[in-house]
KEKE-3310 file (N, C-alpha, C; in steps of 0.2 Angstrom, whole numbers, plus 5000, padded with zeros to 4 digits):
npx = (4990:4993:5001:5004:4990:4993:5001:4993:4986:4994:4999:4988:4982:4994:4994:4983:4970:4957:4942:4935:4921:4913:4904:4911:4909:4916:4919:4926:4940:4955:4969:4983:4995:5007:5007:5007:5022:5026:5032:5027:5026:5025:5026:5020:5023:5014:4996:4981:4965:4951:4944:4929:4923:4909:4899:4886:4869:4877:4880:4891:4906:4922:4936:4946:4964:4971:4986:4992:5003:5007:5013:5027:5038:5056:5071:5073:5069:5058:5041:5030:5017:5005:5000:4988:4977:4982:4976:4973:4976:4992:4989:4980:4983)
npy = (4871:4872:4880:4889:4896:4902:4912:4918:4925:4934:4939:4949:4954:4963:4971:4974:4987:4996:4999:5014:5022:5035:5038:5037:5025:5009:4997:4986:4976:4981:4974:4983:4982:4991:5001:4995:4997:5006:5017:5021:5034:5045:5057:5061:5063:5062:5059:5046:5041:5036:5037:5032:5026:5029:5024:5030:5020:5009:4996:4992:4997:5005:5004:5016:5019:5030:5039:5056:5068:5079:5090:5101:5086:5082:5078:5061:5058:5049:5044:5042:5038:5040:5022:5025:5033:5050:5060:5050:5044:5041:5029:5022:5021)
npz = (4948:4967:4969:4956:4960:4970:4965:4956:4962:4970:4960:4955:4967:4971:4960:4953:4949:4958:4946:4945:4944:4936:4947:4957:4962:4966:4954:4947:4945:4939:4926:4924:4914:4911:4918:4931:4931:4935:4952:4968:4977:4990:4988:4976:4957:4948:4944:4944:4934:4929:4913:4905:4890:4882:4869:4860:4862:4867:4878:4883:4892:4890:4902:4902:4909:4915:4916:4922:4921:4936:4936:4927:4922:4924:4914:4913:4924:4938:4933:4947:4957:4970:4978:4987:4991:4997:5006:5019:5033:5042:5046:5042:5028)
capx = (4992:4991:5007:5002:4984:4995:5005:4990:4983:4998:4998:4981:4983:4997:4996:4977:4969:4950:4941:4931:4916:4911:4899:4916:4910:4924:4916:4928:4948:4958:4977:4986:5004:5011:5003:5010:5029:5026:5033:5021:5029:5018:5027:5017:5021:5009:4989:4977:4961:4948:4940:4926:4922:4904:4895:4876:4866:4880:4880:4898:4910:4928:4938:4955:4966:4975:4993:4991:5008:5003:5019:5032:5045:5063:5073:5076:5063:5056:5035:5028:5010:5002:4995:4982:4973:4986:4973:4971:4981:4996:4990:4974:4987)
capy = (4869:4878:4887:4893:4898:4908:4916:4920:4928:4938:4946:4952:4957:4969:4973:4975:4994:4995:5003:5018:5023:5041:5039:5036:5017:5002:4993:4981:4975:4976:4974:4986:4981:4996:5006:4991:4996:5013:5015:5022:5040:5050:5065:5059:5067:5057:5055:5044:5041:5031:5037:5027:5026:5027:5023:5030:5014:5001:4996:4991:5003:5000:5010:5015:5020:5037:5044:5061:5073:5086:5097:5097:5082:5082:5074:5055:5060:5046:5046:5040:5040:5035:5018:5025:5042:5053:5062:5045:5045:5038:5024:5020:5019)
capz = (4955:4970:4968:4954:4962:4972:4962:4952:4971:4974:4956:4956:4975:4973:4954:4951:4951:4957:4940:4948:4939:4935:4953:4963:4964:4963:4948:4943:4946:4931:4928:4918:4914:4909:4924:4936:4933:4939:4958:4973:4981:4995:4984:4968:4952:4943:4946:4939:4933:4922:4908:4901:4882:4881:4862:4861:4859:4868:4886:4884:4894:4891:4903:4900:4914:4913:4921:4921:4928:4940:4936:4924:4922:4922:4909:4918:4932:4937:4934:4952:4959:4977:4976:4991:4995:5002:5010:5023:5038:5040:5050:5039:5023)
cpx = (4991:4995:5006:4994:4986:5000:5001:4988:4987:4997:4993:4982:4987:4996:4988:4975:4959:4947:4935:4926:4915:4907:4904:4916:4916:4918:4917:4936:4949:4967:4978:4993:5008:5011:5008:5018:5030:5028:5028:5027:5023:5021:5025:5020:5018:5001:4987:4969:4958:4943:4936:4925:4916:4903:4887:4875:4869:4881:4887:4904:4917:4932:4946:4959:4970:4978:4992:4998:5004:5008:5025:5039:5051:5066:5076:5073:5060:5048:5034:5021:5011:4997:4992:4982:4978:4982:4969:4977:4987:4995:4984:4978:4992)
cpy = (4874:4883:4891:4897:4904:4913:4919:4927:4933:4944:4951:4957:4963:4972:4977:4982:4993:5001:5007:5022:5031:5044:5038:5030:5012:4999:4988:4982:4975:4977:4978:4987:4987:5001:5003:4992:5002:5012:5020:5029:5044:5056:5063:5065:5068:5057:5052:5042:5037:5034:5030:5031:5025:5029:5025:5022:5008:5002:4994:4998:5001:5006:5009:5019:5028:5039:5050:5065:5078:5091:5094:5092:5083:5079:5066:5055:5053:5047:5041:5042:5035:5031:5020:5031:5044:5058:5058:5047:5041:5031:5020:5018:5012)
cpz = (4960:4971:4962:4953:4964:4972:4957:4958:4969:4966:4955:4962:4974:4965:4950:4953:4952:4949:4946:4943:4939:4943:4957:4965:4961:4960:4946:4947:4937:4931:4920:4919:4914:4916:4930:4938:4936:4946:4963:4977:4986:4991:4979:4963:4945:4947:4943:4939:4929:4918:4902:4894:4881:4870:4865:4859:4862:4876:4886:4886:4893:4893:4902:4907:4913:4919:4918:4924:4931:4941:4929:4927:4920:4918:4915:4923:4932:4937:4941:4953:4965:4975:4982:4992:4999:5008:5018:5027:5037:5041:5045:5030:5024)
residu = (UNK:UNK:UNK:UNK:UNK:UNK:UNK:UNK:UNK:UNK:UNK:UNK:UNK:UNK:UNK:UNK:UNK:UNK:UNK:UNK:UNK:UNK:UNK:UNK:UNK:UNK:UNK:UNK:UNK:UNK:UNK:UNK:UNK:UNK:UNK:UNK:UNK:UNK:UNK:UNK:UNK:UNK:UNK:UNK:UNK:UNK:UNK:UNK:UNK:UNK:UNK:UNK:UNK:UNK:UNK:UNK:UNK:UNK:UNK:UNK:UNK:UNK:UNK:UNK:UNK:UNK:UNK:UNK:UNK:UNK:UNK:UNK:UNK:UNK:UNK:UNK:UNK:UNK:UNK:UNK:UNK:UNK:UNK:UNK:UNK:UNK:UNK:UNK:UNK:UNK:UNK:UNK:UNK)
# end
């Protein structure tokens, strides 16, 4: 139905991470649940990244998503990262 077209739309839209390739190119959308519950801080103290899984011999890349902290966490601290380049203006985020 189309409600449920666009309830498919909106989860992708706010939920999906573009997959970044080794060359800094957007590659692919993919959704990662677990990733999704995180919240969005301009003080991050969480980064993230994609590490791909190459095999000699297969062209299949399967990337995995990686939260990384960039200092130590407090007990109950909540993990956060910025869903966009904090290095963008304010008006461009």
């Amino acid at each position: 139905s189309i409600s449920e077209i666009r309830h498919i739309y909106s989860v992708i839209r706010c939920n999906a991470h573009h997959i970044i390739n080794n060359d800094g190119c957007s590659v692919a959308l993919g959704l990662f649940p677990l990733v999704s519950m995180l919240n969005h801080s301009c003080q991050p103290n969480c980064t993230k990244y994609f590490q791909f899984n190459y095999t000699i011999g297969d062209t299949n890349e399967e990337p995995q998503l990686i939260i990384r902290t960039t200092r130590p966490i407090l007990a109950n601290e909540e993990l956060v990262y910025s869903y966009v380049p904090l290095y963008q203006s304010t008006q461009s985020r």
